[in-house]
C-alpha positions in Angstrom: 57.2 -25.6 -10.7 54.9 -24.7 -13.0 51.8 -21.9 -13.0 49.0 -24.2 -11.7 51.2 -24.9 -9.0 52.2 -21.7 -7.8 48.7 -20.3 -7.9 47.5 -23.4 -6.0 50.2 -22.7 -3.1 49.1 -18.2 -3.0 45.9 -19.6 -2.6 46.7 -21.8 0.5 48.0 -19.2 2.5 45.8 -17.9 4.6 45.1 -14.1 4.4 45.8 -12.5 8.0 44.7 -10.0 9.3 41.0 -10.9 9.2 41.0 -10.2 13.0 43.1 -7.3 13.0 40.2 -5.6 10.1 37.6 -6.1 13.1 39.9 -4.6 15.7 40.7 -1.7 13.3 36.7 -0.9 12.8 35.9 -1.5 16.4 38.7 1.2 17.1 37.5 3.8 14.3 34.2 3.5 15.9 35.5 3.8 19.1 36.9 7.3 18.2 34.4 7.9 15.8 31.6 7.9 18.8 34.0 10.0 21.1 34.1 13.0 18.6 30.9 13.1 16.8 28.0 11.2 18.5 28.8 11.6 22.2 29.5 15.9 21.7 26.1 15.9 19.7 24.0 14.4 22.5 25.4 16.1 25.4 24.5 19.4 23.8 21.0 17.7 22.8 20.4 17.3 26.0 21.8 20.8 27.1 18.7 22.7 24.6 16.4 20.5 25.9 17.2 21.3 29.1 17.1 24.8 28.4 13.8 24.3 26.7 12.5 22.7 30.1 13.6 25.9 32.2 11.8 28.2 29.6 10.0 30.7 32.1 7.6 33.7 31.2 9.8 36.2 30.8 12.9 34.8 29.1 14.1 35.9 26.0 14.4 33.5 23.3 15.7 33.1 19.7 13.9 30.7 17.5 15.2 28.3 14.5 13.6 30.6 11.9 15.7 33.6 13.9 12.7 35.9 15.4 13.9 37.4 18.6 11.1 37.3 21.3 10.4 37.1 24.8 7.8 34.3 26.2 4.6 35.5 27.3 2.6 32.5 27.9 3.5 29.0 28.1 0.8 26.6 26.6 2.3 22.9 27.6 -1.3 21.2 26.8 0.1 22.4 23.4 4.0 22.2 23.9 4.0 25.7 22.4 5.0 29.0 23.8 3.9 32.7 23.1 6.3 34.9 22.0 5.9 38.7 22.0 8.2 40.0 19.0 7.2 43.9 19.0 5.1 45.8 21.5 1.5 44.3 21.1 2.8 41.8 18.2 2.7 38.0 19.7 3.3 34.6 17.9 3.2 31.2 18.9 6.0 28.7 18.2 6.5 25.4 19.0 8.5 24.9 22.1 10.7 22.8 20.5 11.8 25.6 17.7 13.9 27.9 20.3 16.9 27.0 20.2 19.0 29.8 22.5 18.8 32.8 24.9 19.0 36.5 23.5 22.6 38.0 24.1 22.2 41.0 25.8 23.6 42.8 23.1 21.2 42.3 20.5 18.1 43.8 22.0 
């Protein structure tokens, strides 16, 4: 037999496994969507759930870390006003608070 031939019969064969590559990617995404992308949304929905119940009164945390408690709620605005210190009051956009205050921190 000579080289030609030999080449000529590897490339004959077929490769295998073309299905089994599809399986495997279907399967890492499978897993892939049961660790990482379904835990992120359920706990998406959970803040903006949270952000929903905001009532005057509650004490929040923002994303740039200012501890408050809401004052007023402005929805034509989406934004909420948050006293800081006594007399001192911002307002944030509702959708920067992220969490409730632990009661050991204030």
């Amino acid at each position: 037999m000579t080289t030609l031939n030999v080449v000529f019969l590897a490339a004959q064969q077929p490769a295998g496994g073309g299905l089994s590559f599809f399986v495997m990617m279907a399967l890492i995404f499978v897993i892939m969507w049961f660790f990482m992308i379904r835990p992120q949304q359920k706990k998406q929905k959970e803040i903006q759930k949270f952000r929903n119940a905001i009532s005057v009164g509650t004490e929040v945390v923002t994303a740039g870390g200012i501890y408050g408690t809401v004052r007023s709620i402005k929805d034509e605005k989406n934004a909420l006003e948050i006293e800081v210190a006594n007399g001192v009051k911002i307002v944030v956009d509702r959708n920067s608070v992220y969490a409730t205050v632990p009661t050991d921190v204030r």
